[in-house]
TORMARZA-585019 format. One record per residue (C-alpha): residue in three letters; x, y, z. Coordinates in Angstrom, 3 decimals. Layout:
BEGIN
PT  residuo      east     north        up
PT      ALA         X         Y         Z
...
//
This chain:
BEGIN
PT  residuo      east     north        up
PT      UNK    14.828    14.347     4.535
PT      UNK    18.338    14.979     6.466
PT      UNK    20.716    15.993     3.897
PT      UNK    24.195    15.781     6.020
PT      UNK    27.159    15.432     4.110
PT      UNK    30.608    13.643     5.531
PT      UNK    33.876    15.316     3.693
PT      UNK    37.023    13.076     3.226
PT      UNK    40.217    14.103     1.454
PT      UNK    43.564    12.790     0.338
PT      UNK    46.533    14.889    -1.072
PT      UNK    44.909    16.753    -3.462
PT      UNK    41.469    15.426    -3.690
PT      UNK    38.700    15.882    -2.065
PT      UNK    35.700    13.339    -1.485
PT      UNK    31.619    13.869     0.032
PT      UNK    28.741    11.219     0.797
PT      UNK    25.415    11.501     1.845
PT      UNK    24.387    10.673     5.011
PT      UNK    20.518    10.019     3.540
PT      UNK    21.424     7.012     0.867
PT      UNK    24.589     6.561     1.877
PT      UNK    25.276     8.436    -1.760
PT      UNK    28.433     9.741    -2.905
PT      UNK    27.957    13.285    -3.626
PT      UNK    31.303    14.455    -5.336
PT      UNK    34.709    13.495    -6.300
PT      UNK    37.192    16.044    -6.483
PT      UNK    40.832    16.318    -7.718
PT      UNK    42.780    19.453    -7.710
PT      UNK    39.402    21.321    -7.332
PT      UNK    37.526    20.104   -10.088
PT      UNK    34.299    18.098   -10.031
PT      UNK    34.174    14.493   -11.885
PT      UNK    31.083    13.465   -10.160
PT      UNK    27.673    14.079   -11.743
PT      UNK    25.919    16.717    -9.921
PT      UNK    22.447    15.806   -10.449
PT      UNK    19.967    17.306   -12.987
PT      UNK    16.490    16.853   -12.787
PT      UNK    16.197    17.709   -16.450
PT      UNK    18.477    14.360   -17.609
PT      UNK    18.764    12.576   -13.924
PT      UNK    18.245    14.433   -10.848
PT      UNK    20.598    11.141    -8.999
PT      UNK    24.708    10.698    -8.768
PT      UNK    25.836     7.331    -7.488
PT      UNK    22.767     5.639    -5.397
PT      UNK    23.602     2.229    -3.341
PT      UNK    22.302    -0.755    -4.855
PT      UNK    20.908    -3.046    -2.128
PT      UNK    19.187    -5.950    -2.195
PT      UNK    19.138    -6.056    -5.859
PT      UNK    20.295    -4.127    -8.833
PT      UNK    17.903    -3.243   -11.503
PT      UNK    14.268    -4.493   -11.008
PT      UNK    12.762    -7.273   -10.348
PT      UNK     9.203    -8.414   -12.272
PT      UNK     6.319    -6.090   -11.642
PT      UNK     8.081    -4.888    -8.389
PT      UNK     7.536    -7.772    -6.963
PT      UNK     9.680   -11.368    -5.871
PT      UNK     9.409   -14.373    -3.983
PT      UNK    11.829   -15.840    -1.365
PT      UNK    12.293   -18.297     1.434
PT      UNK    11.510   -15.597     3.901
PT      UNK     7.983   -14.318     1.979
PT      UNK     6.960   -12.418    -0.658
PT      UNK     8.692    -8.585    -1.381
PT      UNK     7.700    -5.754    -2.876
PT      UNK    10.593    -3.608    -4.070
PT      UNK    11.211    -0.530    -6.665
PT      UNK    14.569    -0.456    -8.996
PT      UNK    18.148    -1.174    -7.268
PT      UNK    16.050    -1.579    -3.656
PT      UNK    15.987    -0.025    -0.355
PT      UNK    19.113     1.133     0.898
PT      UNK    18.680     4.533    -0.736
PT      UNK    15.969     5.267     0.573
PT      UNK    16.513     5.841     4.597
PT      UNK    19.316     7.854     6.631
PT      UNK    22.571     5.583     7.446
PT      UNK    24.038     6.172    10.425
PT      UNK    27.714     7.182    10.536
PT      UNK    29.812     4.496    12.708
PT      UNK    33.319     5.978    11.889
PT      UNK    35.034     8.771    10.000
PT      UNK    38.510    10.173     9.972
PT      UNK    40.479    12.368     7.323
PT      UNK    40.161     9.910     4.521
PT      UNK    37.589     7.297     5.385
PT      UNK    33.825     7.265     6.417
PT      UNK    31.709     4.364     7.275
PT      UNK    27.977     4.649     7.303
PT      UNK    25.462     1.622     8.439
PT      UNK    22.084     0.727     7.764
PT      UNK    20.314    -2.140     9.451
PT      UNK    17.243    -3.782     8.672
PT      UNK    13.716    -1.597    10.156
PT      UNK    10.370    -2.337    10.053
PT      UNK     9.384    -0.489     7.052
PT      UNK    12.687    -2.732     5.208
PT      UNK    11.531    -5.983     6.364
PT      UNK     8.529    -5.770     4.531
PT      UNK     9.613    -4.812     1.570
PT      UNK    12.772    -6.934     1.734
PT      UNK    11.765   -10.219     5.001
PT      UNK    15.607   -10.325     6.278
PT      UNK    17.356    -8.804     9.215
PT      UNK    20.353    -7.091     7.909
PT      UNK    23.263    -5.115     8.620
PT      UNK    24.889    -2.871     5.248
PT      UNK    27.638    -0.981     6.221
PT      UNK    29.348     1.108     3.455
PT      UNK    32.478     2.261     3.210
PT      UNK    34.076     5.421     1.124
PT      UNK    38.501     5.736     1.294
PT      UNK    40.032     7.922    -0.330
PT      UNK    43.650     7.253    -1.058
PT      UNK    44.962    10.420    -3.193
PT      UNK    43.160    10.267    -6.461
PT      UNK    41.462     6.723    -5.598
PT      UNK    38.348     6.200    -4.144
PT      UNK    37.150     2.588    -3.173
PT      UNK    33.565     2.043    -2.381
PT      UNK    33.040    -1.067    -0.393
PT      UNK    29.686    -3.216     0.866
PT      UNK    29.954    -5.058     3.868
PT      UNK    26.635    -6.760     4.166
PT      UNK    26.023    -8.985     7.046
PT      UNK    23.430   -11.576     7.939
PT      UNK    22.155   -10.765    11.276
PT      UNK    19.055   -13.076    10.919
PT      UNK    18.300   -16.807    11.941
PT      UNK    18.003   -18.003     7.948
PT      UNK    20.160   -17.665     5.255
PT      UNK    19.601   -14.120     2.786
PT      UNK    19.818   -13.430    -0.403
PT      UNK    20.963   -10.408    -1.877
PT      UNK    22.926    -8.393    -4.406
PT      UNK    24.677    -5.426    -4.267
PT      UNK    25.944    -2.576    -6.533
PT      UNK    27.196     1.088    -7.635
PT      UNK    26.009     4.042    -9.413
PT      UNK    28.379     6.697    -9.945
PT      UNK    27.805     8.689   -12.969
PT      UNK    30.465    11.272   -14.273
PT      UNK    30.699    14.009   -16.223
PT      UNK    31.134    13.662   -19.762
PT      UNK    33.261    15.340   -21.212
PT      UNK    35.368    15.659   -18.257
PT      UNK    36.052    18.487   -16.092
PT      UNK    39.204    20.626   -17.556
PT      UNK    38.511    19.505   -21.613
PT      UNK    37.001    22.932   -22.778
PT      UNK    36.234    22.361   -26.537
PT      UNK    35.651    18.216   -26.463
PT      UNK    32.323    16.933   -27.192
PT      UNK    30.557    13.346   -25.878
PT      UNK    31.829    11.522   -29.189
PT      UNK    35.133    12.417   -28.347
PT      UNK    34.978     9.675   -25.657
PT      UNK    35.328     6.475   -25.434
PT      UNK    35.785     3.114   -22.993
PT      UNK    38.633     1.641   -23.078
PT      UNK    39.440    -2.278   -22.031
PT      UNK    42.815    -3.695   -20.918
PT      UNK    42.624    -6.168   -24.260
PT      UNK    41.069    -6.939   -26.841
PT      UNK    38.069    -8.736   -26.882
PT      UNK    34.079    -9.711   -28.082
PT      UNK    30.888    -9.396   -26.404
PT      UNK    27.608    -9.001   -27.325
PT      UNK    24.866    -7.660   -25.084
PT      UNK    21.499    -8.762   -23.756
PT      UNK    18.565    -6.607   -24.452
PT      UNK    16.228    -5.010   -22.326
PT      UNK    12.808    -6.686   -22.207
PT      UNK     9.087    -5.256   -21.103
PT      UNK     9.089    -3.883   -17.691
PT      UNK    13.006    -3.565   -17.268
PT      UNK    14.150    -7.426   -17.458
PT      UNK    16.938    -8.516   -19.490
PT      UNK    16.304   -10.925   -22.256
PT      UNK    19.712   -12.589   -21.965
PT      UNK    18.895   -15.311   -24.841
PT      UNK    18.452   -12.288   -27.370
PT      UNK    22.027   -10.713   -27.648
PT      UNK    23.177    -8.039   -30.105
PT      UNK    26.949    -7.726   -30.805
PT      UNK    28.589    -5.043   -28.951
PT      UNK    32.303    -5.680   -28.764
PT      UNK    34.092    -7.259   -32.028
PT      UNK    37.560    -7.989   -31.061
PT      UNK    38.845    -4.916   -29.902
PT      UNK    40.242    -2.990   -26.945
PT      UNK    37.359     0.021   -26.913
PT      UNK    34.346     1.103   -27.545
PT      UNK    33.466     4.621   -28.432
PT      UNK    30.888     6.764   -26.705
PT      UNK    27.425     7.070   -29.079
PT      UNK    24.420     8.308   -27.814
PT      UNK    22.885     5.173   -29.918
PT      UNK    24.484     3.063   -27.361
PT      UNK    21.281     3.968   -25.247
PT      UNK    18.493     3.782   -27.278
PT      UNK    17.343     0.617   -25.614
PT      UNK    18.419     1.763   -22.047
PT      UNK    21.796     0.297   -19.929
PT      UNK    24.103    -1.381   -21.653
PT      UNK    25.293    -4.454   -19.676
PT      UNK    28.367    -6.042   -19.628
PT      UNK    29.862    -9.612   -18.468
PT      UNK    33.259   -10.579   -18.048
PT      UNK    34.984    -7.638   -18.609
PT      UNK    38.776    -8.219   -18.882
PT      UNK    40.728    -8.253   -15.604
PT      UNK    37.620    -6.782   -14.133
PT      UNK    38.648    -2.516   -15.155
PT      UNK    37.129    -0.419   -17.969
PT      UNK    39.078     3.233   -18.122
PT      UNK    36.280     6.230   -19.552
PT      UNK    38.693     8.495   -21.159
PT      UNK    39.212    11.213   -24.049
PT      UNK    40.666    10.186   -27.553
PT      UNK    41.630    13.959   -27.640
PT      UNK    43.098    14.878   -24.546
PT      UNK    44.022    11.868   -22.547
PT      UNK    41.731    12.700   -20.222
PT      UNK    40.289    10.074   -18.215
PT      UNK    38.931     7.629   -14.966
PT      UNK    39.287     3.860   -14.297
PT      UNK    37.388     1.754   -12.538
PT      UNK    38.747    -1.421   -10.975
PT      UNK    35.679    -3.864   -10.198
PT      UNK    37.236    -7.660    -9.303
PT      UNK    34.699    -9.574    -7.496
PT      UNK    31.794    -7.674    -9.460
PT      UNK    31.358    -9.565   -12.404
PT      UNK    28.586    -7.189   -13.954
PT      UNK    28.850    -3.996   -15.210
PT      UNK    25.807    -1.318   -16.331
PT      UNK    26.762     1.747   -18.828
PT      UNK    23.866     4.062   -18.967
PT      UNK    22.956     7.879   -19.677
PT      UNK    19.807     9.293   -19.976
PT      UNK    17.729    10.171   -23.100
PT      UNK    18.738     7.177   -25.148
PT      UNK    19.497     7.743   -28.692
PT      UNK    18.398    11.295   -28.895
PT      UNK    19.558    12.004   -25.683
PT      UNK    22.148    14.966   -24.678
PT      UNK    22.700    14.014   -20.869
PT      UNK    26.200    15.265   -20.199
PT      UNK    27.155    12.429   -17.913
PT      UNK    28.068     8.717   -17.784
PT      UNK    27.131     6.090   -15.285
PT      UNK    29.359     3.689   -14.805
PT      UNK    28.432     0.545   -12.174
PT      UNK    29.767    -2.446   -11.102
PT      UNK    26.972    -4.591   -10.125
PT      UNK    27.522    -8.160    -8.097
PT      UNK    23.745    -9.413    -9.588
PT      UNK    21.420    -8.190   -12.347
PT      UNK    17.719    -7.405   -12.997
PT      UNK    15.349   -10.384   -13.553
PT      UNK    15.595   -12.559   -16.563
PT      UNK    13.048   -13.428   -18.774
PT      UNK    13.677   -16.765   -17.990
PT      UNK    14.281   -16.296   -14.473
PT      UNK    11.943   -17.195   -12.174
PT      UNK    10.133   -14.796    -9.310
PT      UNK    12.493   -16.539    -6.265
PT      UNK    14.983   -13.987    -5.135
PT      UNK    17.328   -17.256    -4.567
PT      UNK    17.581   -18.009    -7.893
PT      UNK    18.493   -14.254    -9.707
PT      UNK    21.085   -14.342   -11.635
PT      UNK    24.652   -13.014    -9.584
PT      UNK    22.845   -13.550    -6.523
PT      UNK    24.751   -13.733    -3.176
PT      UNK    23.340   -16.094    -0.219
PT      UNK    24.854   -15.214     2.977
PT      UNK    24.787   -17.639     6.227
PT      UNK    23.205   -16.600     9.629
PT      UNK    25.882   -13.989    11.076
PT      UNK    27.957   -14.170     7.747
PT      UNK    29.574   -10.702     6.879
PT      UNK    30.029   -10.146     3.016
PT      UNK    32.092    -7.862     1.323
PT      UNK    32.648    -6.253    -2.269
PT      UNK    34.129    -3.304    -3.542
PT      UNK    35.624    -1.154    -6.382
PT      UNK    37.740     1.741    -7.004
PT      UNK    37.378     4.690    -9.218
PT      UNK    40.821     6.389   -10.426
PT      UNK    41.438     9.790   -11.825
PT      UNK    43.854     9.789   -14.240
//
């Protein structure tokens, strides 16, 4: 498995991605690490590309108008070598299109070409994902990036000291994770009671992601109530968003993943038809599609 890793930088920090996953592999500013490193002992992963779908879809397997597929969680763009297209000092793109061993898990030609600027202590992560078939394709796309928690620099603070913070007040409460990784959307716990954050519990977990809908303006800032501390990330045209960390509510993973997601695992009510997921995208023969978001250190 190649392992070649494509540097970017901008004033004073410092960016790397994968080659194999198109993966970002660290986030740097002023020489310290916010990106997750990887741990096999809590995650061994750090920000994998979600591609054609986020989460999972029933038993691993879907239906669609192009034939049946046969996927594991978030997909199959993590799991070959992209091939780099263009780099310079700040910016790298790396494509992947549609092989043999990806049409039959996933039956449509494809072209996903991913895209990591830095722009000093922002880095925006964009999909490009275009149709290069004769039918129309369904897909979804999404991020992973986990950081640490507590924050590089914040010697003394603990996980509770953390918390997400919202740009207003507001209410939401959650759907809960079914059998086999689906999301029972009709059963809902409250999460968010009018109010601008929510603090970091390791209860949070017990049931697995968290996910949220409709965030306000589309940016949720991770940040410390003791220091200040903190990163943003700015997710407009994304209208999902997982929280997860390993180990549920006993868990001690030092890290937070934090993803903007354009689609979500199956419902319970869903159907098997990858047409008719919820968040889907369908994209026209030679349509080129493109999301993004940024992640800020503050």
């Amino acid at each position: 498995m190649a392992e070649d890793i494509i540097r970017i930088s901008s004033g004073n920090a410092t960016a790397a991605v994968k080659t194999f996953g198109a993966q970002l592999t660290s986030l740097c500013v002023n020489g310290a690490e916010y990106l997750w490193q990887g741990d096999d002992r809590w995650w061994g992963g750090q920000a994998p590309v979600l591609f054609p779908i986020v989460g999972c879809v029933r038993d691993g397997h879907a239906t669609s108008g192009a034939g049946p597929c046969t996927m594991r969680r978030h997909g199959v763009a993590r799991d070959y070598q992209h091939e780099v297209v263009e780099t310079t000092a700040d910016h790298v793109t790396l494509r992947l299109d549609a092989n043999d061993e990806t049409l039959a898990a996933y039956p449509y030609p494809f072209r996903l070409e991913m895209t990591y600027a830095l722009d000093g202590a922002t880095l925006t992560q964009s999909f490009a994902v275009t149709n290069t078939g004769t039918a129309p394709i369904p897909f979804c796309v999404g991020g992973h990036p986990a950081f640490f928690v507590p924050l590089p620099g914040t010697d003394g603070e603990r996980w509770e000291d953390y918390e997400l913070a919202f740009e207003e007040p507001w209410s939401y409460d959650t759907p809960v994770m079914a059998p086999g990784e689906l999301w029972d959307w009709n059963t809902r716990v409250s999460l968010i009671d009018d109010t601008d954050v929510l603090p970091l519990t390791r209860e949070l977990f017990a049931h697995d992601t968290v996910v949220l809908e409709g965030v306000p303006q589309s940016r949720v800032t991770l940040r410390s109530r003791k220091s200040g501390a903190g990163i943003r990330v700015d997710f407009a045209g994304m209208d999902y968003l997982g929280i997860w960390s390993a180990g549920g509510a006993k868990g001690d993973a030092p890290f937070l993943a934090i993803e903007p997601w354009t689609g979500t695992a199956t419902r319970t009510d869903e159907d098997d038809a990858l047409e008719h997921k919820q968040g889907v995208i369908i994209a026209k023969p030679g349509e080129r599609v493109v999301r993004s978001f940024s992640i800020t250190v503050l």
